[in-house]
N, C-alpha and C positions, 0 to 999 in steps of 0.2 A: 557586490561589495562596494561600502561607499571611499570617496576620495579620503584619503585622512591625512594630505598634504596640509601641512600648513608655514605659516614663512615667519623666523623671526630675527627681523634685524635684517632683510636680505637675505637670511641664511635659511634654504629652504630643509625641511625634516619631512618623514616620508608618513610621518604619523609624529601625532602631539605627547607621546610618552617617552620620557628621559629616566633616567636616574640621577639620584640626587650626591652631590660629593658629598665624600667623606663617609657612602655608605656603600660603594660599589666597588672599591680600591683601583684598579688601572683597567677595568672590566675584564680582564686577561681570567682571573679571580673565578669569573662567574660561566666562563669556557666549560667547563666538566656537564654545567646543568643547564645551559638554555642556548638558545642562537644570538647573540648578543646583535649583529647585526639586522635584527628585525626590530630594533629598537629605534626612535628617533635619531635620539644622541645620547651617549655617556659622558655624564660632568664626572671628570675624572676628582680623585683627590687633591687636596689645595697643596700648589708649588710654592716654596720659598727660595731665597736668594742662595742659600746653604743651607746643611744639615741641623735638622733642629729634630730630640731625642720625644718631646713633646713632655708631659706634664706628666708626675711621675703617679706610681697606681695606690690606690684603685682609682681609677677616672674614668668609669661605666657604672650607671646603677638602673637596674629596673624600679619603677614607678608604676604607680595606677595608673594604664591608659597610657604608658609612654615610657621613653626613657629616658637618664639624662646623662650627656657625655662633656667631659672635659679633655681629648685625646692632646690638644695643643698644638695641631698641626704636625704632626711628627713625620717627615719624610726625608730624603737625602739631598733635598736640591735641584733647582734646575738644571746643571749640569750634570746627574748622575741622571736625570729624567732625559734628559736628550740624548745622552749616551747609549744608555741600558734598556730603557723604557720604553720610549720613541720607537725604535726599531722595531720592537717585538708589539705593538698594537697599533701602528700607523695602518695597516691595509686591513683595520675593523670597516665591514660596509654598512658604518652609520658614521654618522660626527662625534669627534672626541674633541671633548672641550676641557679644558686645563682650568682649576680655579686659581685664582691666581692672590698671594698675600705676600705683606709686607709690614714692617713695623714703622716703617719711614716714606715717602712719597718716593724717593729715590730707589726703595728696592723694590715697589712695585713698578716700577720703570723697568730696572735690570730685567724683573722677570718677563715682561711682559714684550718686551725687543727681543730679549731672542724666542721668544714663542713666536713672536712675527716672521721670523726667518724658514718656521715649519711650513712646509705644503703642506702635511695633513692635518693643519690643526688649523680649522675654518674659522676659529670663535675662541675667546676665554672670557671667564665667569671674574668677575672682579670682585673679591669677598671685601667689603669695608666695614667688617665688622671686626678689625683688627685693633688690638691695640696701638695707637699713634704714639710710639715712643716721646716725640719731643713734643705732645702734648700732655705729657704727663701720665700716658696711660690710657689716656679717652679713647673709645672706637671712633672712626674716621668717621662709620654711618651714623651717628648719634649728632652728631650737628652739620646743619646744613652748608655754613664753609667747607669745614672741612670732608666734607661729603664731596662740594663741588672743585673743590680744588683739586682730589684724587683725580676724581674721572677726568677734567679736564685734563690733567697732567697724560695720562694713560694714553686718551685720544690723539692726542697729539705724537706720541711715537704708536699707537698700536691703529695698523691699519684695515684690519678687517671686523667681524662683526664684535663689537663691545656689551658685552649682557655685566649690567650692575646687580649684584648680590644686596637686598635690604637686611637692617637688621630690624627686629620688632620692636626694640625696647627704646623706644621713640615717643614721645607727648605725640607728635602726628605726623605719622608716616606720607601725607601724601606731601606735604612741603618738600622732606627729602627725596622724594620720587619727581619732581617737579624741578629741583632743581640740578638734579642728576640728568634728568632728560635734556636740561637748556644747557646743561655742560658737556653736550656728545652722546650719551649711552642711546646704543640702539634698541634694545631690548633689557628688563627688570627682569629679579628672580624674586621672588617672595614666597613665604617667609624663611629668613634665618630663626636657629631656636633661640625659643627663648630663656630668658634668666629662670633657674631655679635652683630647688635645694632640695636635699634629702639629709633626714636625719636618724642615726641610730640610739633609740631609745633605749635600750640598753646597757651602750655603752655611753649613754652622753657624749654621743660627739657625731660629728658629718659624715657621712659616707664616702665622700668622695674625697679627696685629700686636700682640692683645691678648694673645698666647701661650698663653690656653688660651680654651677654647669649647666649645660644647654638643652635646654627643654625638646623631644622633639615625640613623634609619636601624636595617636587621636585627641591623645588632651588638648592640643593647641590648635587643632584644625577648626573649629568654631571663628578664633581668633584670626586663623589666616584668612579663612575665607572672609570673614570683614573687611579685610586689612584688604586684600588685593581685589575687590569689588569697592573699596573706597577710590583706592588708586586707578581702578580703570575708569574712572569716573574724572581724573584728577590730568592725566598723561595721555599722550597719542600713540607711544610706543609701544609695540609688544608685551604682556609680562607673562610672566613661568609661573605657576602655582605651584607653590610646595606646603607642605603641610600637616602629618596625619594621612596621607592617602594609604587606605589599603585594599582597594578594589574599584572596581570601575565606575561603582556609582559616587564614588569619594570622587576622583576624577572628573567626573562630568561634572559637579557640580560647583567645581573650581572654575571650570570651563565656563559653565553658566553664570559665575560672577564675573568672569572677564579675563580670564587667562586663554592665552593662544595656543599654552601647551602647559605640561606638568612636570613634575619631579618624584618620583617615587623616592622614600629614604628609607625611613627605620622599617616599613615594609620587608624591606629586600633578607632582613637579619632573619625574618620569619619564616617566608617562601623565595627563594633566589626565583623562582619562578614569578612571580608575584606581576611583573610590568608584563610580561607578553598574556598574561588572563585580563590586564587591564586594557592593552589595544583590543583584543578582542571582544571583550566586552563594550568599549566604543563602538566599536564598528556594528556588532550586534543591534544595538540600542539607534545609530543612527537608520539602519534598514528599518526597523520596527516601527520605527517616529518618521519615518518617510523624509528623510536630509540625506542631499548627494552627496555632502561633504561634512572635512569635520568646524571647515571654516565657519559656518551656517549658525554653530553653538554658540560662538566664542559672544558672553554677554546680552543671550539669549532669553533673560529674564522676563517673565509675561507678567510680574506685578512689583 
């Protein structure tokens, strides 16, 4: 069996396969069907400052190739997640990584200091694809101040590994990958989904309530896989492929643009089993290709 360590940010995983937040719930979820702890890490659900009910329905639509969601972050809070939460999936034997959002620099602060206070929370995922209330609304990832002013802000009270969440809908992602790296982040996720729409012909009007939502699913995996072989071309830091993956050779092939590890998402809604056939199928593929490890991939391009 090959090594399928790999290290990001400092923060070593025992294999390059995660799941992707917002589609695994506290992994607790996924307990009835698989070993959660043969997994790298679980990016848990994205934490807010307080209860937010999220976006009201319908805010799921199936699409060709994908689906698109507008949930709105809907969870209880940091403090109802350290309370209630914490407890019952702290002694998962993988890493549990907290996404962590805000509408203001200051409440991704809040949340992000007391996540520091967890022992079993090694890492959090910094989503800056939030909307920046006192920018009128703008996502923080969408422009590169504002991009580097987060992070900076975060690094400076959160002291262990920092992984920045991209988002796609960007002129050029690797400026903000560049300059998120010169403001602290240890590690990149890519990609967030993207913008879309659905519409019902029928009835003349949107499907979803909020009329557009986040693209995620094979359709965008083209895209991602661009985006994060542009970027590792662009940064010295770790990044995470997300994307479209639904199997292992979806995987590898992120790997081979330049990711260090992956994120499985809208997969998971299809087979909960889905990420432990994808380390295995890594592992398969590296015995077969003759690599002792899965570090050996990462960026492995021959043309």
């Amino acid at each position: 069996m090959a090594d399928l360590r790999v290290n990001i940010g400092g923060l070593e995983l025992k294999n390059p396969v995660t799941t992707a937040s917002g589609t695994y719930g506290y992994g607790e979820e996924f307990l009835p069907f698989m070993d959660v702890g043969r997994l790298g890490g679980v990016f848990i659900k994205g934490l807010t400052p307080g209860n937010r009910e999220g976006n009201p329905y319908p805010r799921m639509a199936e699409t060709p190739s994908g689906m698109l969601n507008a949930i709105g972050l809907q969870n209880k809070g940091i403090d109802h997640f350290i309370s209630e939460i914490y407890p019952r999936i702290k002694n998962f034997d993988t890493h549990i990584i907290p996404n962590v959002n805000g509408s203001t620099v200051e409440e991704y602060i809040e949340v992000a200091e007391k996540l520091n206070e967890l022992d079993r929370i090694p890492a959090i995922e910094l989503n800056i694809s939030c909307p920046n209330v006192k920018a009128g609304g703008m996502e923080f990832g969408i422009s590169c101040p504002s991009a580097s002013a987060v992070t900076r802000a975060i690094r400076q009270v959160y002291k262990k590994t920092l992984i920045v969440k991209l988002s796609p809908n960007v002129t050029s992602i690797t400026d903000v990958a560049k300059v998120v790296e010169d403001a602290g982040a240890d590690a990149l996720s890519l990609i967030n989904t993207l913008l879309g729409m659905a519409i019902d012909a029928k009835q003349r009007k949107p499907v979803l309530y909020t009329k557009t939502g986040g693209l995620s699913g094979p359709a965008i995996k083209p895209v991602a896989l661009r985006m994060v072989w542009q970027v590792y071309q662009a940064v010295k830091i770790p990044i995470i492929g997300i994307g479209g993956i639904m199997c292992a050779t979806d995987a590898l092939e992120f790997i081979l643009a330049g990711a260090a590890a992956v994120q499985v998402g809208t997969a998971n809604f299809i087979d909960p089993q889905v990420s432990l056939k994808i380390i295995d199928g890594i592992n398969a593929y590296l015995d077969e290709n003759g690599f002792s490890g899965a570090l050996e991939l990462t960026g492995a391009l021959t043309g």
